[in-house]
LOBARO-381018 format. One record per residue (C-alpha): x, y, z; residue number from 1. Coordinates in nm, 4 decimals, padded with zeros to 6 digits. Example, Ala and Ser with C-alpha at 12.3 -4.5 7.8 and 13.67 -1.06 7.14 Angstrom:
LOBARO-381018
01.2300,-00.4500,00.7800,1
01.3670,-00.1060,00.7140,2
***
This chain:
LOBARO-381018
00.0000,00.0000,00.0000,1
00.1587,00.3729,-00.0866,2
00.4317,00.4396,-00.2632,3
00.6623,00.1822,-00.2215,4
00.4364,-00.0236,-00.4409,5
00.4421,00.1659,-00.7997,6
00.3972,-00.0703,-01.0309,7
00.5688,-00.0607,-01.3929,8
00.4952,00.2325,-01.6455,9
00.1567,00.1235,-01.8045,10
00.3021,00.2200,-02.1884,11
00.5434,-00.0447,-02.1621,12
00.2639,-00.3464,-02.0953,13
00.0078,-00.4845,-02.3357,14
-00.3325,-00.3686,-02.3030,15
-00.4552,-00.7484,-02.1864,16
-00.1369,-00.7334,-01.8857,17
-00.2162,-00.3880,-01.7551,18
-00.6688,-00.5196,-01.7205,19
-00.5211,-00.7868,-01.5532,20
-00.3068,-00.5966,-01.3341,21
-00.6123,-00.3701,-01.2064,22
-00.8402,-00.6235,-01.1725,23
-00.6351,-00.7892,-00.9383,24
-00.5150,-00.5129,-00.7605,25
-00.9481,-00.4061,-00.6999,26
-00.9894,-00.7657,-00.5993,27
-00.6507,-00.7622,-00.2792,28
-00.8313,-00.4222,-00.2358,29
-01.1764,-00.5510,-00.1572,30
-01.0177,-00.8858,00.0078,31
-00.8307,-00.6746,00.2243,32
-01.1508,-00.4337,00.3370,33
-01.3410,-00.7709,00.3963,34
-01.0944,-00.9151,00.6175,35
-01.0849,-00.5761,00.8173,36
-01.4662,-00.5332,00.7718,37
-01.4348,-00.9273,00.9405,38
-01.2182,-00.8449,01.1762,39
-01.4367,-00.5779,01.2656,40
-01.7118,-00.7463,01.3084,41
-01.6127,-01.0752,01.4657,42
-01.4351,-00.8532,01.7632,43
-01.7661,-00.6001,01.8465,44
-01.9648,-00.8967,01.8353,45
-01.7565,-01.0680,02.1246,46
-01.7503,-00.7577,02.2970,47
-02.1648,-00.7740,02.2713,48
-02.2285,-00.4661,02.0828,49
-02.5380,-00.4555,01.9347,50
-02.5835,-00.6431,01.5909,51
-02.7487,-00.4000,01.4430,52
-02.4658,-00.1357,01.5380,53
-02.1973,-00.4388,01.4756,54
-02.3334,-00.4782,01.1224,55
-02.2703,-00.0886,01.0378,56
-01.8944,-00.0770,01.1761,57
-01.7776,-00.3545,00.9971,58
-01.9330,-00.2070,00.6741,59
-01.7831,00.1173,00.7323,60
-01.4285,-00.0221,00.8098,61
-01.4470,-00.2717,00.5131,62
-01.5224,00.0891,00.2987,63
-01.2904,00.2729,00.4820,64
-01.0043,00.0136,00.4534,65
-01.0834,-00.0290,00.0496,66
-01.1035,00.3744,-00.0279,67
-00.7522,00.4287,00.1926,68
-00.5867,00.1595,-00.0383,69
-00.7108,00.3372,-00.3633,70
-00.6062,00.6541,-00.2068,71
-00.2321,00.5373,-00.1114,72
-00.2180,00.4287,-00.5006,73
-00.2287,00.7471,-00.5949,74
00.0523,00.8940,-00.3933,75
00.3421,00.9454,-00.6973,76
00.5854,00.7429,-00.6198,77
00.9771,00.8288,-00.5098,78
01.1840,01.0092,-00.7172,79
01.5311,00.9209,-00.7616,80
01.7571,01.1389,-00.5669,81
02.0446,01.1832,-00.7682,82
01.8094,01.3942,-01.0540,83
***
């Protein structure tokens, strides 16, 4: 997540590679807001919040989670230091 993980220059790939590429990047995006939206849940349910109210936190931390990866992605990524 951020910077550290710039992909490749998209001009250099194939049109078929670079789909690819963002359709699996959406889908560790969404995996990764389920597990926290999971995560979420499974712990305010043992802690006997309301299901109702556990239901809505999860949701909103599986969202959060999947918006702050798309939004690291767009960080440019480092520049080289001797330029």
């Amino acid at each position: 997540m951020g910077r550290h993980a710039t992909p490749a220059p998209d001009a250099a790939r194939p049109p078929r590679e670079r789909l690819l590429s963002r359709v699996v990047t959406w889908l560790e995006r969404l995996a990764l807001g389920a597990a926290a939206g999971g995560v979420t849940f499974g712990v305010l349910h043992w802690a006997g919040v309301d299901a109702a109210a556990t239901r809505w936190c999860a949701g909103i931390a599986a969202v959060v989670v999947v918006v702050a990866t798309w939004l690291a992605s767009t960080v440019p990524g480092q520049h080289d230091a001797s330029a």
